[in-house]
C-alpha positions in Angstrom: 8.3 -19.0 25.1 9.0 -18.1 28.7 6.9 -20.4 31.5 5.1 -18.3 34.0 6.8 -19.5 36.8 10.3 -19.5 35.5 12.4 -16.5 35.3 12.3 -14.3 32.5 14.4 -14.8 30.1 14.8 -15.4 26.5 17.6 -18.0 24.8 18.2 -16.4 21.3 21.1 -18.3 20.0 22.3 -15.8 17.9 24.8 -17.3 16.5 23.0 -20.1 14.9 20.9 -17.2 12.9 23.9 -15.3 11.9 24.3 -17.7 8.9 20.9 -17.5 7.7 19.7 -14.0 8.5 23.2 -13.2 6.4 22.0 -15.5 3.5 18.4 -13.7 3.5 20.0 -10.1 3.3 22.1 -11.4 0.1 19.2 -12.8 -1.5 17.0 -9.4 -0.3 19.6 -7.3 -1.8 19.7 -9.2 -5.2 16.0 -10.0 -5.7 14.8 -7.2 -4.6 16.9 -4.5 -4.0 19.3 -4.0 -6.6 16.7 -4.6 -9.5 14.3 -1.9 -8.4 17.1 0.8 -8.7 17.7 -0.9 -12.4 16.1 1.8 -14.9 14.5 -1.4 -16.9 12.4 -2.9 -13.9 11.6 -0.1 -11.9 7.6 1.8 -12.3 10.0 5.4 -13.7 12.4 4.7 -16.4 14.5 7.0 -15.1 15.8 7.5 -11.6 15.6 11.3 -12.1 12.6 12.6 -10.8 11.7 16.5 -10.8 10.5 18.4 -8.0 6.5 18.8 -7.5 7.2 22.6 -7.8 9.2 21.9 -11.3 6.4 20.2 -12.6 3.9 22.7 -11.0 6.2 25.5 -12.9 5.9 23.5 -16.3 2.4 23.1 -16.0 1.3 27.2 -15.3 4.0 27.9 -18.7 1.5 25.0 -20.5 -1.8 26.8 -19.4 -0.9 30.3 -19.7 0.9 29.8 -23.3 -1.4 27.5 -24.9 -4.7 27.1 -22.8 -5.5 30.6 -21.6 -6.4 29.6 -18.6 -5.8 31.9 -15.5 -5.3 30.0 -11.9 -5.4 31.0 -8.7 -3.0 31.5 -6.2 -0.4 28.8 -6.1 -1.3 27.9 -2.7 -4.1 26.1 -4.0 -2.5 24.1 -6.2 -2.6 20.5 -6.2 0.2 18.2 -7.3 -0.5 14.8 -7.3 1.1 11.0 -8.7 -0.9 9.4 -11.2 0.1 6.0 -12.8 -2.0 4.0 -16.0 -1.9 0.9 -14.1 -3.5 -1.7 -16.3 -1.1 0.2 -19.2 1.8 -1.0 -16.6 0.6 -4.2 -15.7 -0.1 -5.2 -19.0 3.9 -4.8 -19.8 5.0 -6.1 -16.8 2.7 -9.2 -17.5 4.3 -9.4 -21.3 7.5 -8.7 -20.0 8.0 -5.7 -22.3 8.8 -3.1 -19.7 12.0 -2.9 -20.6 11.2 -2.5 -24.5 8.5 0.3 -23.8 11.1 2.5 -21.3 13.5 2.4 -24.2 11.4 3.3 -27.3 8.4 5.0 -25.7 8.5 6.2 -22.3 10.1 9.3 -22.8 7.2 10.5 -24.6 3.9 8.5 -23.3 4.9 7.9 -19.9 2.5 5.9 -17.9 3.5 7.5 -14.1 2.9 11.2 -14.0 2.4 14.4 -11.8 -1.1 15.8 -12.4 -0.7 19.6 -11.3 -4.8 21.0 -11.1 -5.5 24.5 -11.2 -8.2 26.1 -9.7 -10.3 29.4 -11.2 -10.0 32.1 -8.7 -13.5 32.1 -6.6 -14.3 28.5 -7.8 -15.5 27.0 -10.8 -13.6 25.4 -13.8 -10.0 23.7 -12.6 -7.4 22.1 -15.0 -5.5 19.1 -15.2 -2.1 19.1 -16.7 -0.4 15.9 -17.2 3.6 16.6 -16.4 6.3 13.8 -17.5 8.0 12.8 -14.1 11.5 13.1 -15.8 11.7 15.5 -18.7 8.8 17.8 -17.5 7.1 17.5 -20.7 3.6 18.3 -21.0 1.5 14.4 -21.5 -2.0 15.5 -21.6 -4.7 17.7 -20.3 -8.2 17.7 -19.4 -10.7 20.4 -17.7 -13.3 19.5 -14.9 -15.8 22.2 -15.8 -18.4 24.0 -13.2 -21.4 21.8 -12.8 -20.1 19.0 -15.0 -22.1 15.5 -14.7 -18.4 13.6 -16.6 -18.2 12.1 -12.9 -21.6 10.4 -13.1 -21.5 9.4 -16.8 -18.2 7.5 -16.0 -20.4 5.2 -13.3 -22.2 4.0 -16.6 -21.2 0.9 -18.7 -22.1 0.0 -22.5 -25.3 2.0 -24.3 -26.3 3.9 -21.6 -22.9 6.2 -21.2 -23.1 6.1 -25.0 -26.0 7.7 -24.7 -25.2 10.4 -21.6 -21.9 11.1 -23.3 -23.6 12.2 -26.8 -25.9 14.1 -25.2 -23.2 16.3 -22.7 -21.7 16.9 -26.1 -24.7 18.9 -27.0 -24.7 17.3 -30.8 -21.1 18.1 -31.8 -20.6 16.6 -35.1 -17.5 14.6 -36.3 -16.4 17.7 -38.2 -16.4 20.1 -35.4 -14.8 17.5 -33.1 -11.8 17.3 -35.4 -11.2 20.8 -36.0 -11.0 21.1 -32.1 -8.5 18.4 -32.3 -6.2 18.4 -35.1 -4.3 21.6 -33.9 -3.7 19.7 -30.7 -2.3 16.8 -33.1 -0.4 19.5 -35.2 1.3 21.3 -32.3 2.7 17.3 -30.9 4.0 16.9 -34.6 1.9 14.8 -36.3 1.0 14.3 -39.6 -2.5 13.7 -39.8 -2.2 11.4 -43.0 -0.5 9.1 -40.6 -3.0 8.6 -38.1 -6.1 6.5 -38.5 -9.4 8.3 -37.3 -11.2 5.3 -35.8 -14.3 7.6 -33.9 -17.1 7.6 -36.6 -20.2 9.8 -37.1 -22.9 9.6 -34.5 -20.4 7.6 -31.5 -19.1 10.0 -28.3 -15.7 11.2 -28.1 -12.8 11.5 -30.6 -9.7 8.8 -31.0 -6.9 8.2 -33.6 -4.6 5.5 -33.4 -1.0 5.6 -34.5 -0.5 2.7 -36.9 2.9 2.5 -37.0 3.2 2.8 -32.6 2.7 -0.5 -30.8 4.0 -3.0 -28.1 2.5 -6.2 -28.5 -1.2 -6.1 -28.5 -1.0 -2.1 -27.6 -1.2 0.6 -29.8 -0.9 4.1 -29.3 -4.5 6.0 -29.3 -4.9 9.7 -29.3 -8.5 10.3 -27.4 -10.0 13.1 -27.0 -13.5 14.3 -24.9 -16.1 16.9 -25.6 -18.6 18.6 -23.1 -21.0 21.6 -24.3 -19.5 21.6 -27.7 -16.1 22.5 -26.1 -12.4 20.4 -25.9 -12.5 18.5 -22.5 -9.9 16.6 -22.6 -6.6 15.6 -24.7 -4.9 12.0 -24.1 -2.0 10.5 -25.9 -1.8 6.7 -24.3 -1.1 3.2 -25.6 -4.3 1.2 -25.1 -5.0 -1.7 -22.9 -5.8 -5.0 -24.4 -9.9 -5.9 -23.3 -8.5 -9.4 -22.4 -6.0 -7.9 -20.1 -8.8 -5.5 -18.9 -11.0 -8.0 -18.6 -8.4 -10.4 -16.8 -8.0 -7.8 -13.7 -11.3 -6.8 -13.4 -12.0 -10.4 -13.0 -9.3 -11.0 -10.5 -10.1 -7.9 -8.6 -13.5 -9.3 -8.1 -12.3 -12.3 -6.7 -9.5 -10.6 -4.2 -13.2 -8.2 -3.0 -14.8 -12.0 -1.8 -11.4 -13.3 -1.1 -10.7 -10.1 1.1 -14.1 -9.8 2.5 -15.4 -13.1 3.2 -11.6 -14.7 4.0 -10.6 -12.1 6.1 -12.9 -9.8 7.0 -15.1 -12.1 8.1 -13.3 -14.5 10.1 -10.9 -11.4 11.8 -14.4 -10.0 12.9 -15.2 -13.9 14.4 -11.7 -14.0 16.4 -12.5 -10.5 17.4 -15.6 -11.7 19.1 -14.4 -14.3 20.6 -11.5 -12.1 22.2 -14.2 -10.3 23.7 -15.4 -13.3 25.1 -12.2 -14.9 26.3 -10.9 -11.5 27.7 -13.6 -11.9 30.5 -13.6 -15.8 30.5 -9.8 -15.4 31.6 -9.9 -12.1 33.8 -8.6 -13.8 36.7 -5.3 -14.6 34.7 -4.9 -11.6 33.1 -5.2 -7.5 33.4 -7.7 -4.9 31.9 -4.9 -2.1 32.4 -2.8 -4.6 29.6 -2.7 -3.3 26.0 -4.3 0.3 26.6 -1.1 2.0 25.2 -0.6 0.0 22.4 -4.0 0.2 21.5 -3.9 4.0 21.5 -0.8 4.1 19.4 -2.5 2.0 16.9 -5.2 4.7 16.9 -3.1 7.6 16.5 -1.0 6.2 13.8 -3.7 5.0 11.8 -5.3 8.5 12.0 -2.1 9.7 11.0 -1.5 7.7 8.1 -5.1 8.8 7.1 -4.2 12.7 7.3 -1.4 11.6 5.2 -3.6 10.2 2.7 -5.4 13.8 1.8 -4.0 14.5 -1.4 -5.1 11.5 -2.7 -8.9 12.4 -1.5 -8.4 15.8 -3.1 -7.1 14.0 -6.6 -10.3 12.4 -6.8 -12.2 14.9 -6.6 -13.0 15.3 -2.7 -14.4 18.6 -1.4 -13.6 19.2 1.8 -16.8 18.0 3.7 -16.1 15.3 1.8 -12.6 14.9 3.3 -14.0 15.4 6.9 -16.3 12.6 6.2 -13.6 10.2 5.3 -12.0 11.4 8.2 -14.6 10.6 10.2 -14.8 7.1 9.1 -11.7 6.4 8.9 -11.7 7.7 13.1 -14.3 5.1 13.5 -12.9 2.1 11.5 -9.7 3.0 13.8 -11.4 2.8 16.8 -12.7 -0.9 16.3 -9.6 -1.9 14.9 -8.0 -0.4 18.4 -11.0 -2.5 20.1 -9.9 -5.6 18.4 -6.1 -5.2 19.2 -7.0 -4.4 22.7 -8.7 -7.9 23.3 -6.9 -9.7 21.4 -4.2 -9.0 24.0 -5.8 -9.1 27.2 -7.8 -12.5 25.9 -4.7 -13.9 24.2 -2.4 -13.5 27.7 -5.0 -14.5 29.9 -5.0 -17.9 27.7 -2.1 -19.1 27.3 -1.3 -18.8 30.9 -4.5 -20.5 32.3 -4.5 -23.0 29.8 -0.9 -23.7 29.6 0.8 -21.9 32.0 2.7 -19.6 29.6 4.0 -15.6 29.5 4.1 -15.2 25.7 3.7 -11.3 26.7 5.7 -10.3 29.9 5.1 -7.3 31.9 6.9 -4.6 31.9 7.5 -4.5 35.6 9.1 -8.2 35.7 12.5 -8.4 37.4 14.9 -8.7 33.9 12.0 -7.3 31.3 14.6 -5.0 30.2 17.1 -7.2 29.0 14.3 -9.8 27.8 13.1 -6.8 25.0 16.7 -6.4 24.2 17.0 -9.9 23.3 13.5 -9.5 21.3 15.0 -7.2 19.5 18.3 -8.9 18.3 16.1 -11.5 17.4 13.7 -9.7 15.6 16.4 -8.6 13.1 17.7 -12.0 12.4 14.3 -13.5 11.7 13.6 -10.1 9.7 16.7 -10.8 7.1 15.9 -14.6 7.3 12.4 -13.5 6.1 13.1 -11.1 3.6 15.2 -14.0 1.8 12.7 -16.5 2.3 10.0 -13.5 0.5 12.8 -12.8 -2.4 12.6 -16.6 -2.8 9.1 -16.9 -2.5 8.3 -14.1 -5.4 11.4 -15.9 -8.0 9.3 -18.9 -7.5 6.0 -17.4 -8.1 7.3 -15.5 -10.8 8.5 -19.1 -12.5 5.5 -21.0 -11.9 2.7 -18.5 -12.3 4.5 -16.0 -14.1 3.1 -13.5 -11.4 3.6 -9.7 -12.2 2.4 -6.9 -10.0 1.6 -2.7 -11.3 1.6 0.2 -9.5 -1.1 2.0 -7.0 -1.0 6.1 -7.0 -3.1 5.8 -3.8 -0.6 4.3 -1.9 2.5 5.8 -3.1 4.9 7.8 -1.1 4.7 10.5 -3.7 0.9 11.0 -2.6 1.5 11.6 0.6 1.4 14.9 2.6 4.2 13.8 4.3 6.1 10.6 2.9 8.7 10.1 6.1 5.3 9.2 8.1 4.8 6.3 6.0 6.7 3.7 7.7 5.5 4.0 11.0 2.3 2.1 9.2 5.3 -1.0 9.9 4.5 -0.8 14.0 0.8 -1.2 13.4 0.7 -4.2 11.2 3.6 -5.6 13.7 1.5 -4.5 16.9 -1.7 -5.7 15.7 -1.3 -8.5 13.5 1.0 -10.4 15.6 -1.2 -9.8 18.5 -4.5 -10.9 16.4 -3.4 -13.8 14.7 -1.0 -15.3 16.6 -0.8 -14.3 20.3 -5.1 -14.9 20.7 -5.3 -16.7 17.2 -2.9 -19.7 17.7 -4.2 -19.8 21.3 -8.2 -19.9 20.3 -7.8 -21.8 17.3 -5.9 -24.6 18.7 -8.9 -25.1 21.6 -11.1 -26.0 18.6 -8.7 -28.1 15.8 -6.2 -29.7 19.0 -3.7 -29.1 16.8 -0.7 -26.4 17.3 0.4 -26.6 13.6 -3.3 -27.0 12.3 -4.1 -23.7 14.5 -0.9 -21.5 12.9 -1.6 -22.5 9.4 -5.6 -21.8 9.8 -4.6 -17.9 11.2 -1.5 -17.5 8.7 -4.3 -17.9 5.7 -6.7 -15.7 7.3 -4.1 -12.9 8.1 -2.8 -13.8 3.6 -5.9 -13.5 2.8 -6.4 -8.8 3.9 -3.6 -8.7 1.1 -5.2 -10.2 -2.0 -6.4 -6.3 -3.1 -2.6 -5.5 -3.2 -2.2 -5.2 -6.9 -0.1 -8.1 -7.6 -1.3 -11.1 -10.0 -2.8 -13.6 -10.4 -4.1 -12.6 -6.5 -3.4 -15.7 -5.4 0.2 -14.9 -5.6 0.1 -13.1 -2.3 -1.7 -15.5 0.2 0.6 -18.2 -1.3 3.4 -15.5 0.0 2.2 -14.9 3.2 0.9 -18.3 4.6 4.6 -19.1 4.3 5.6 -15.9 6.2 2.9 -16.1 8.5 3.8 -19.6 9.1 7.5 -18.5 9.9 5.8 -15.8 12.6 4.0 -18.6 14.2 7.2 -20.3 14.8 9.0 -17.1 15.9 5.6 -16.7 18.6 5.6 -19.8 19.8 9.4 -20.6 20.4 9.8 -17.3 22.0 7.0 -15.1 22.7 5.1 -12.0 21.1 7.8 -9.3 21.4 10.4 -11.5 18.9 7.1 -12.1 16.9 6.3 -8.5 16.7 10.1 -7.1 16.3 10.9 -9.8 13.5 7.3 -8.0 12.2 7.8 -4.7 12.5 11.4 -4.6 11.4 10.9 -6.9 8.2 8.4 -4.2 7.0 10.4 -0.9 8.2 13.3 -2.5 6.0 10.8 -2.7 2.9 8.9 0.6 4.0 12.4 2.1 4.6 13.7 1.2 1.0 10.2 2.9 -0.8 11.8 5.9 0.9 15.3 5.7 0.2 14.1 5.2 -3.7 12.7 8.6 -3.7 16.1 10.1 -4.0 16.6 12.9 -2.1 18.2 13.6 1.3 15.7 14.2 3.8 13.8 10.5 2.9 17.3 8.4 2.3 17.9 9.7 5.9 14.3 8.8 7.1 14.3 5.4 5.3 17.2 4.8 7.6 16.3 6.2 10.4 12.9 3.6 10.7 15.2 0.4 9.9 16.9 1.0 12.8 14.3 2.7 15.0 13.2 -0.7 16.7 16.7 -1.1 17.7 16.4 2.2 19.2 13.1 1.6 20.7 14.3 -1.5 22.7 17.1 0.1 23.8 15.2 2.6 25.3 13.0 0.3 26.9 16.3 -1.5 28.5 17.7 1.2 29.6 15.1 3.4 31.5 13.4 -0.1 32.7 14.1 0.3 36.5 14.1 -4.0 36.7 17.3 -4.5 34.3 18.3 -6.6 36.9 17.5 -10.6 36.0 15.5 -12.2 39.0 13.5 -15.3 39.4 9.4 -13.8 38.7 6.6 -16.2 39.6 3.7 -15.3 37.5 0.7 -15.5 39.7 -3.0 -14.9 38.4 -4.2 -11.8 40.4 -7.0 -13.8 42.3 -4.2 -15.6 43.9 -2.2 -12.9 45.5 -2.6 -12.8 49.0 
């Protein structure tokens, strides 16, 4: 890290991180990359996925031919990814992923496009369930015009019992089958085979397939009533209660982990930035982080426009959707707020306290080449960490046989547009970076004396706003990230917040850039491409329209001392 009263300039030695950030790419590529675009360890068992419009096609043939049911126009349309993820995660824990693609997959897929038609002028919609490879038709289900499913589905135990009987206005076990078996027919089975477990007097209808099962799963046929009419149709293995039971539990404890880990001591440091942004104004500037801070705003609201297909999945009207909108606007504000002092407070410390420029300004004699230099650094240290992560998760994966599933409402194929995704890679690199280590390190260290002490303290508060990632046992990702954090202390400290914030920001366009490139077709392989080397691009940029490219000797002098 640069001395304020030295020149600036940075002393990457490059060639000593050749080696290593070479290493890391190898591992990166066999851990991590190369097995995802293997057919027996990836979420789709197939790598050919059809269009939205394919599977929107398939799923108007379905409802017209067999369902009578008359959409609107096609513009209202919605075509979403949906995923079973405790059916995933419970074959990914059992390592049977590979077993179930081969023997089941092609049939009861557990990733899917739900296509939902609307009536014209309102009222009933339709969900079809369309296979993501073959285009088959999974399952279906109808959200009828003033239903209460929504609010019976809140309820646990006796009481939904109770709710679900009564929406089912006293269908008896007889009618319920005859609504069902020609569903069961028309799929191929012979009803001798299947076991009717639903008995007289309980909600709903299921059969289970005695002779389809994977481990402790078995394949259930459920279907719903409402008003004495089909609702729904579901063919899907079932989830163990112990696994169930297993992930509620750890979700629970990610929630406190998440809110009382993170959110609470990120809301602490974010006071005290307020408080150390005017303690230190004489050493610092007010002027200092407004830009970044308003690029953080603007891409966070434009990750949350992204998001609206997954608000309309669930169910969302549209004043709903403006509400979360609104929310969102304001949770980016404060988020902003706490970026912003973190960055004027975290400057203004380190150079009354020790005389430092972790974050130089942009008009400094040799700033240009100084963000170059960030830069080259910032992909070594990305590679190095990207090997030191694939290491991380083979160790995990040995010792606490951790197993992760997927999450529909953050996948790429849920977004309005999916090449805006990894630009969510400059906000975590922005604001983390300045958070927790540029004002973190600095404030933490005036309490505990201790530099190492101070990074380790800030490295587990920044693991712990990743335990809701679902990945398990949730411990699995703070163990990750203290390490990596760790490693981003080091990068800060030895040479300032622009390496700590490139090595950031390019470590997660690589992994952002490679969701893309999985997609499989042109215009995201180019995109996913395009953001690993934006940074590179960025600095470059920087360097050459900075008008001070050339390297001078700069005295940084607090502003009250100018004369």
């Amino acid at each position: 890290m640069n001395r304020a009263r030295e020149p600036l300039k940075l002393k990457p030695n490059l060639k000593q991180l050749i080696a290593p950030a070479a290493v890391g790419l190898i591992l990166f590529l066999l851990f991590q990359v190369f097995p995802s675009t293997n057919s027996d360890s990836t979420e789709m068992a197939s790598p050919n996925i059809i269009s939205k419009e394919q599977a929107r096609q398939a799923a108007s043939s379905f409802a017209q031919e067999f369902l009578q049911f008359t959409a609107a126009k096609t513009d209202d349309t919605l075509v979403t990814y949906q995923s079973k993820s405790e059916l995933y995660g419970y074959l990914a824990k059992e390592k049977r992923l590979s077993e179930y693609n081969k023997t089941y997959e092609a049939k009861y897929p557990y990733d899917v496009y739900r296509v939902r038609f609307s009536k014209p002028g309102g009222g009933d919609a339709l969900n079809v369930d369309v296979h993501m490879q073959n285009s088959g038709i999974v399952g279906f289900s109808y959200d009828y015009a003033r239903s209460s499913y929504d609010r019976i589905e809140l309820n646990k135990g006796d009481v939904q019992r109770q709710m679900l009987l009564v929406v089912e206005d006293g269908m008896s076990l007889a009618e319920k089958q005859a609504l069902a078996e020609p569903w069961l027919q028309r799929a191929g089975y012979d009803l001798s085979h299947l076991e009717l477990v639903t008995r007289e007097g309980e909600p709903q209808l299921r059969y289970v397939d005695p002779d389809s099962k994977i481990g402790d799963s078995r394949l259930e046929h459920r279907f719903t009533f409402e008003q004495g009419k089909l609702r729904s149709y579901e063919p899907s293995f079932s989830v163990p209660a112990a696994h169930s039971a297993y992930v509620n539990k750890q979700t629970q404890d990610a929630t406190l982990l998440t809110l009382a880990g993170y959110g609470l001591f990120t809301l602490i440091l974010g006071i005290l930035a307020i408080v150390y942004s005017v303690k230190t104004r004489a050493y610092t500037s007010f002027k200092r982080g407004l830009f970044l801070s308003a690029l953080l705003f603007v891409i966070q609201m434009l990750n949350t426009y992204n998001l609206i297909p997954v608000f309309k999945s669930e169910g969302m009207s549209q004043t709903g959707i403006l509400g979360m909108m609104i929310f969102y606007a304001v949770y980016s504000l404060i988020f902003s707020a706490l970026l912003y002092f973190s960055l004027v407070g975290g400057s203004g410390l380190w150079l009354k306290e020790d005389g430092l420029n972790p974050w130089p300004r942009a008009k400094e004699p040799g700033y240009g080449h100084y963000v170059m230099d960030s830069m080259k650094l910032g992909y070594m240290w990305a590679f190095i960490l990207l090997g030191v992560q694939s290491i991380i998760f083979v160790v995990l994966g040995l010792t606490l046989n951790t197993w992760s599933t997927t999450d529909a409402t953050q996948s790429p194929y849920n977004m309005l547009y999916p090449w805006l995704f990894p630009l969510m890679a400059w906000l975590a690199g922005i604001s983390e970076e300045a958070v927790y280590r540029l004002f973190g390190i600095k404030m933490l260290k005036k309490i505990v004396r201790n530099t190492f002490v101070a990074s380790l303290i800030t490295s587990i508060i920044w693991a712990l706003g990743h335990t809701l990632y679902p990945i398990y046992p949730v411990i699995s990702r703070p163990i990750e990230l203290v390490i990596i954090g760790l490693l981003f202390s080091y990068i800060f400290l030895k040479y300032g917040y622009l390496a700590a914030m490139f090595s950031h920001v390019i470590f997660n366009s690589i992994l952002m850039g490679i969701s893309l490139i999985l997609l499989k077709d042109t215009s995201n392989l180019l995109m996913g491409a395009f953001y690993m080397v934006l940074p590179a691009m960025v600095a470059y940029a920087i360097y050459r329209f900075n008008p001070t490219k050339k390297e001078k000797p700069y005295v940084t002098t607090p502003p009250h001392e100018v004369p």
